[in-house]
C-alpha positions as CSV (number, residue, x, y, z in Angstrom):
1,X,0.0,0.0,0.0
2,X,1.6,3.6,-0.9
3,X,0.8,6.4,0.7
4,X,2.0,10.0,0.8
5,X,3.3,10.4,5.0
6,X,1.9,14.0,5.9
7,X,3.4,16.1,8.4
8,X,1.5,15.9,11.8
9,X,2.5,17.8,15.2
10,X,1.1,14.5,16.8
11,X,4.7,12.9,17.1
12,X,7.6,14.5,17.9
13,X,10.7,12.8,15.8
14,X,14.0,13.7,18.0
15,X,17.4,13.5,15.4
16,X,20.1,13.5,18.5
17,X,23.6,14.4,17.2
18,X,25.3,12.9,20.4
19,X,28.8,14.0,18.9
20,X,30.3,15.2,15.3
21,X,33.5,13.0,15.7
22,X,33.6,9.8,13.2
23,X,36.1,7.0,11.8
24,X,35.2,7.8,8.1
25,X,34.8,10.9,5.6
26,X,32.2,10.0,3.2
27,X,32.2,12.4,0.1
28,X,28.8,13.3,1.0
29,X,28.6,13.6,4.5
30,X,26.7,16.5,6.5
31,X,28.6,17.2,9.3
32,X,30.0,20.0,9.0
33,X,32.0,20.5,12.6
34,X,32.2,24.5,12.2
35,X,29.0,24.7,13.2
36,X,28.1,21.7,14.8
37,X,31.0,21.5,17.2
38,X,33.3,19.2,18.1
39,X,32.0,18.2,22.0
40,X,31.4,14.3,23.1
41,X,28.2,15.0,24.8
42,X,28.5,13.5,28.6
43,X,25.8,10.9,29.5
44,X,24.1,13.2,31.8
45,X,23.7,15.6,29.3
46,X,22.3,12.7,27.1
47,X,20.0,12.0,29.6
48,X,18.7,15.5,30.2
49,X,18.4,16.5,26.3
50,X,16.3,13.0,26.1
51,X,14.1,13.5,29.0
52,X,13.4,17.2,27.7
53,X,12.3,16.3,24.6
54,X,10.5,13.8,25.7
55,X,7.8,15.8,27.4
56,X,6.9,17.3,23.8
57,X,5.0,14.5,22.9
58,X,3.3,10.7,24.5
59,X,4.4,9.8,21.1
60,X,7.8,10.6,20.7
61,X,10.8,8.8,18.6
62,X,14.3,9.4,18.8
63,X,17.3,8.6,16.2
64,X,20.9,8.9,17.5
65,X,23.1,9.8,14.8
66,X,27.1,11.1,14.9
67,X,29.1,11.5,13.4
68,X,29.6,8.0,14.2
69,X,27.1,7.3,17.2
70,X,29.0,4.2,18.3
71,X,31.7,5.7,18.6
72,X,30.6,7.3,22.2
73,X,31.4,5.0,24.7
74,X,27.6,5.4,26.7
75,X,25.2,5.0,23.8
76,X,24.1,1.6,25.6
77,X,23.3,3.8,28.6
78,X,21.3,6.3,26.6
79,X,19.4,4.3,24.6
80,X,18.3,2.3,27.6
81,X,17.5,5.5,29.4
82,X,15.6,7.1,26.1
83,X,13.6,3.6,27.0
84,X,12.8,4.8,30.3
85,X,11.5,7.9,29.3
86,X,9.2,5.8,26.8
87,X,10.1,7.1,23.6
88,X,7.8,5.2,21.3
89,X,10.7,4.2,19.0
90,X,14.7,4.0,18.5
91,X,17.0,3.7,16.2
92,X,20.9,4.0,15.7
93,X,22.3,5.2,12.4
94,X,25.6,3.7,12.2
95,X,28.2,2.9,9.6
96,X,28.1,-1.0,10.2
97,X,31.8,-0.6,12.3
98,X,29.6,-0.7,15.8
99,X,32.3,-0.1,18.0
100,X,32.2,-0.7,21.4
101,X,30.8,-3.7,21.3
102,X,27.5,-2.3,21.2
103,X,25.6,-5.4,19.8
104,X,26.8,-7.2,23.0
105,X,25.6,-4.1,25.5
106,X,21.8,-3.6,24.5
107,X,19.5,-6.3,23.8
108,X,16.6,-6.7,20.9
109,X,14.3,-5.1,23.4
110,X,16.1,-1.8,24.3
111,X,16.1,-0.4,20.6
112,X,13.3,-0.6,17.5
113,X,16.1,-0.2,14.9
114,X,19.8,-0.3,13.9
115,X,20.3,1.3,10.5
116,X,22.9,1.1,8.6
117,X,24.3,3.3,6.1
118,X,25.3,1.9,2.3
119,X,25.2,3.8,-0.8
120,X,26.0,1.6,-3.3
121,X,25.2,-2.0,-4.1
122,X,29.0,-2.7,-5.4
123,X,32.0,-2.5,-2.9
124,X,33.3,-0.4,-6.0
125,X,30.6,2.0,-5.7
126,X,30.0,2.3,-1.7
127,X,33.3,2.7,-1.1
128,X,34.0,5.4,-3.4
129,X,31.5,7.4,-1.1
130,X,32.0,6.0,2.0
131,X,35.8,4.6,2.0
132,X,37.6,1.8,1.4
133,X,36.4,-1.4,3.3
134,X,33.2,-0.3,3.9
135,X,30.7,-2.2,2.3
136,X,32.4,-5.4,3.8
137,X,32.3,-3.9,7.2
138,X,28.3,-3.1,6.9
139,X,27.3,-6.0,5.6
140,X,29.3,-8.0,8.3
141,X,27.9,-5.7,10.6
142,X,24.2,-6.1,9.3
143,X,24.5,-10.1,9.6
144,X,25.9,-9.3,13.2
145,X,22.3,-7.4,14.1
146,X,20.4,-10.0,12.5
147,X,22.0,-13.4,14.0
148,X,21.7,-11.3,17.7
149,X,17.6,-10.7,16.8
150,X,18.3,-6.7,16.1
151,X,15.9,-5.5,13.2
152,X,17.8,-3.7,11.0
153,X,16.8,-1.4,8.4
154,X,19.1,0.3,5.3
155,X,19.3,3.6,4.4
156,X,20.5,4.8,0.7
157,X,21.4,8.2,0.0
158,X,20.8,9.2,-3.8
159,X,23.1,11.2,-5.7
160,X,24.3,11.3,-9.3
161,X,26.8,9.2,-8.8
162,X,24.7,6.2,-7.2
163,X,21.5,6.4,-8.6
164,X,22.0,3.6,-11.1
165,X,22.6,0.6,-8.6
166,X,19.5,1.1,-6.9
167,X,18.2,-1.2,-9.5
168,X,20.7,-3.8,-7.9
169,X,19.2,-3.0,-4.6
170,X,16.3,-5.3,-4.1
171,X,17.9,-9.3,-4.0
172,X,20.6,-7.9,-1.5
173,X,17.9,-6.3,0.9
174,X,16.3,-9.5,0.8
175,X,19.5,-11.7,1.6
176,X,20.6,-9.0,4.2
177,X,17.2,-9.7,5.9
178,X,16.2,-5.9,5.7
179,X,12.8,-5.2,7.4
180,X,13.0,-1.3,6.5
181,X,14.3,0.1,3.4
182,X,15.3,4.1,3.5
183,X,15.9,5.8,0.5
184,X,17.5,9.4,0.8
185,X,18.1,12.5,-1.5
186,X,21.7,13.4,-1.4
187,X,21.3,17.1,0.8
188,X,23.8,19.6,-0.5
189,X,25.6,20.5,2.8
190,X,28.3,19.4,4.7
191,X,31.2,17.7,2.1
192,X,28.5,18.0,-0.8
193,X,28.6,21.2,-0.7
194,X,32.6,21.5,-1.5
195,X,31.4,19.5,-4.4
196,X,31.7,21.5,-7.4
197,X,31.1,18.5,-9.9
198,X,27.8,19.4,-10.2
199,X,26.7,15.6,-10.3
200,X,25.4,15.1,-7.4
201,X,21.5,16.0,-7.5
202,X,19.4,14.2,-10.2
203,X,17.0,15.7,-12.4
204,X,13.3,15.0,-11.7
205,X,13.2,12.8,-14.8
206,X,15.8,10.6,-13.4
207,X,14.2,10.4,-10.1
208,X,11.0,9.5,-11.4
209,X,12.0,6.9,-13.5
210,X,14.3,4.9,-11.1
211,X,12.9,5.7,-7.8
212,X,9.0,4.3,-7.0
213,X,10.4,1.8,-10.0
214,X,12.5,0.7,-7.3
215,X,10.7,1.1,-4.4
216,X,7.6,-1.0,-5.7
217,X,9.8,-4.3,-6.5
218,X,11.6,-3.8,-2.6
219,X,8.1,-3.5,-1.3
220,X,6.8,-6.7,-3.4
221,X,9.5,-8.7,-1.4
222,X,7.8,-7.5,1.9
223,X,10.1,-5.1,3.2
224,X,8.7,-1.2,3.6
225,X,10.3,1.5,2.2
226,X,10.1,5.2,2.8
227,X,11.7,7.9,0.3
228,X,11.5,11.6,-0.2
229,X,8.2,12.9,-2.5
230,X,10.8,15.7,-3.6
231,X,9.4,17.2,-6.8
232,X,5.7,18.0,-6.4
233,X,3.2,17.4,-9.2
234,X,1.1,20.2,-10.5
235,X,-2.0,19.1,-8.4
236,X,0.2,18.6,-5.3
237,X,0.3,21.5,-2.5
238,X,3.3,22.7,-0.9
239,X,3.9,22.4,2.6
240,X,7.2,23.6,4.6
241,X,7.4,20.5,7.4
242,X,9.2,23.1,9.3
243,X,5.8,25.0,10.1
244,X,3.5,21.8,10.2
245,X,5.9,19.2,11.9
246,X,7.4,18.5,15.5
247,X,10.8,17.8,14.8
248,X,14.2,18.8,16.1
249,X,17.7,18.1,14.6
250,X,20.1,18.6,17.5
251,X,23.6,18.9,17.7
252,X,26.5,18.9,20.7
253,X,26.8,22.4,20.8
254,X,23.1,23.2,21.6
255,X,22.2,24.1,18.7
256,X,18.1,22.8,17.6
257,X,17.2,23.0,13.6
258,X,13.4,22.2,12.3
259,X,15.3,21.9,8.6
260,X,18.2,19.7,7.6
261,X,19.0,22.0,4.4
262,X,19.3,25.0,7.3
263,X,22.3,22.9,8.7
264,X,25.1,24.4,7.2
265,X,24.3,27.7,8.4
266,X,23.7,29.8,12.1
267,X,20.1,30.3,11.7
268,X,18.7,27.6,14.4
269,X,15.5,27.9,15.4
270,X,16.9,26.6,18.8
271,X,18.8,26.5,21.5
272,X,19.5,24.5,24.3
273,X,20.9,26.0,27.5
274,X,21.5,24.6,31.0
275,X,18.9,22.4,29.9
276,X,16.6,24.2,28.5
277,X,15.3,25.2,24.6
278,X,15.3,28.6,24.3
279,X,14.0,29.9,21.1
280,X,16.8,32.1,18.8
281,X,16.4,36.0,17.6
282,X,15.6,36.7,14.3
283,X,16.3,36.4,11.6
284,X,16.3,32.6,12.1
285,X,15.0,29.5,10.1
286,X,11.6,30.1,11.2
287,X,11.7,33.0,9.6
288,X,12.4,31.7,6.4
289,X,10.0,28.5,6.2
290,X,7.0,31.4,5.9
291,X,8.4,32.8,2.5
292,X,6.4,31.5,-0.3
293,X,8.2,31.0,-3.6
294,X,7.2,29.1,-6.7
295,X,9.5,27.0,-6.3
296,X,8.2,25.2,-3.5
297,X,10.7,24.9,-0.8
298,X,12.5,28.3,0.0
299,X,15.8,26.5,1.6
300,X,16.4,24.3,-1.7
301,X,15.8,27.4,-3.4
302,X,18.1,29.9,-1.5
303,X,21.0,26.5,-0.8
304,X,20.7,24.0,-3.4
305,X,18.8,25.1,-6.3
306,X,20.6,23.2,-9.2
307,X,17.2,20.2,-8.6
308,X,15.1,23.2,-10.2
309,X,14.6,23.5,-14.3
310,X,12.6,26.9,-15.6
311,X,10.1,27.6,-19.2
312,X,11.9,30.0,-21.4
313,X,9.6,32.4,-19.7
314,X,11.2,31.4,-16.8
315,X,8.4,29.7,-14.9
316,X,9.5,27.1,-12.5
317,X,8.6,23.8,-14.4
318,X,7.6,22.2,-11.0
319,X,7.4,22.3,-7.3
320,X,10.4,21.2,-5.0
321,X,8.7,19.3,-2.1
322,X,9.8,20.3,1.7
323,X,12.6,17.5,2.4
324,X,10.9,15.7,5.1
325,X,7.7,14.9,2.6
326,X,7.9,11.3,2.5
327,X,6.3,8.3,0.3
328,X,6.0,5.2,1.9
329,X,5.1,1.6,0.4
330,X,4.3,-0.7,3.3
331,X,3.9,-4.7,3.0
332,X,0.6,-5.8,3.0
């Protein structure tokens, strides 16, 4: 069954940044430690961003990312904790490394998800991205998960250079024992935005004819999959998630975004301080989610606009969707 996932303020989603530090330097990564700092958040600040955020919602989900979230020493302790507070669901982006011995220090029950990170379906092309030895290490690391009774779930980040092995995508979800399938749109910040290539974000013609191709035959094999709507259709209505959505992309150094694309930049809506979210002075990303251009999203507009074609009259040919507009195809 497909169906278009619409922003609701009934479910806060928490992406927790615990630190920017990680053991690889993928071409596209997002990070970008100049503004995100370079702190190891302590456990008890863990635990007190967790427990604040949790109050926003009775239906709240968290996501530790890094950097390399398995790389700090006491994410057993504060997913186990994020349990406690009874966070409806977890997850842990990682790489596939999983240092610490983390499969060995939380169990099947203290976590919803681990989710690994591959972006190609060739060691060739993965570890172009991602570094050499990579693909081996995640998959190792996904069989890991699986023999210990983790769900797992895989998330692939599009770009130019990648788009083509989706196709190859589908058997190898299937063998890796996949139970959700994540398919991203490459965001042109952090690394991608050094990129002067100009390969990196597809045209919508491309997109459309790969993407729900894709998705459809993953979803046949019983395994959901969720990807970005990103180009509207002319019947489609825009809507910025940052005005219609609960969610907070937080950092190490305090910092609280409602936008990804607003990442590279010091315009946080946010601000957390001795504990406590504090809204920022204008002119911040608030401000900016209420401009209305006909292009759809302002941010892709203003940071990555080269996803946009225009009529010799120099109409916008289409709508860009707001980045956290999802599709989702779930089993049946």
């Amino acid at each position: 069954m497909k169906k278009t996932v619409s922003f609701s303020r009934n479910a806060t989603n928490v992406f927790f940044h615990i630190l920017t530090k990680c053991n690889l330097n993928c071409s596209h990564c997002y990070i970008n430690q100049k503004q995100h700092g370079e702190t190891i958040l302590p456990l008890s600040t863990i635990e007190a961003w967790l427990e604040l955020f949790s109050k926003k919602s009775d239906n709240a989900n968290v996501i530790f990312l890094g950097g390399e979230p398995t790389l700090h020493p006491a994410l057993p302790e504060a997913v186990k904790k994020a349990r406690k507070l009874g966070y409806k669901s977890i997850t842990i982006d990682t790489n596939g490394y999983l240092f610490h011995d983390i499969l060995s220090r939380i169990t099947p029950s203290d976590i919803d998800f681990i989710s690994f990170s591959l972006d190609g379906a060739t060691k060739e092309t993965n570890d172009s991205i991602r570094g050499e030895g990579c693909y081996d290490t995640c998959v190792k690391g996904i069989y890991e998960a699986k023999k210990k009774g983790f769900n797992t779930s895989l998330i692939y980040t599009v770009s130019g250079n990648n788009i083509n092995e989706l196709k190859l995508m589908p058997p190898l979800l299937e063998d890796f024992g996949i139970k959700e399938f994540f398919i991203q749109v490459i965001g042109i910040r952090g690394n991608s935005a050094e990129d002067d290539s100009g390969n990196l974000q597809v045209s919508k013609k491309l997109w459309q004819s790969i993407i729900p191709e894709v998705a459809e035959i993953v979803a046949e094999s019983g395994i959901n999959v969720t990807y970005p709507k990103v180009f509207l259709e002319e019947d489609d209505t825009f809507e910025c998630g940052g005005l219609v959505a609960d969610n907070y992309f937080i950092f190490p150094n305090g910092r609280v975004y409602r936008c990804p694309l607003c990442e590279d930049f010091p315009v946080h809506a946010g601000m957390i301080e001795n504990n406590i979210l504090i809204e920022t002075p204008k002119l911040n990303e608030n401000d900016f989610f209420n401009l209305s251009v006909p292009e759809g999203c302002v941010m892709n507009k203003m940071i990555q606009p080269d996803n946009l074609t225009y009529n010799q009259q120099g109409v916008p040919e289409y709508q860009i969707a707001c980045c956290l507009l999802k599709e989702r195809i779930e089993k049946e």
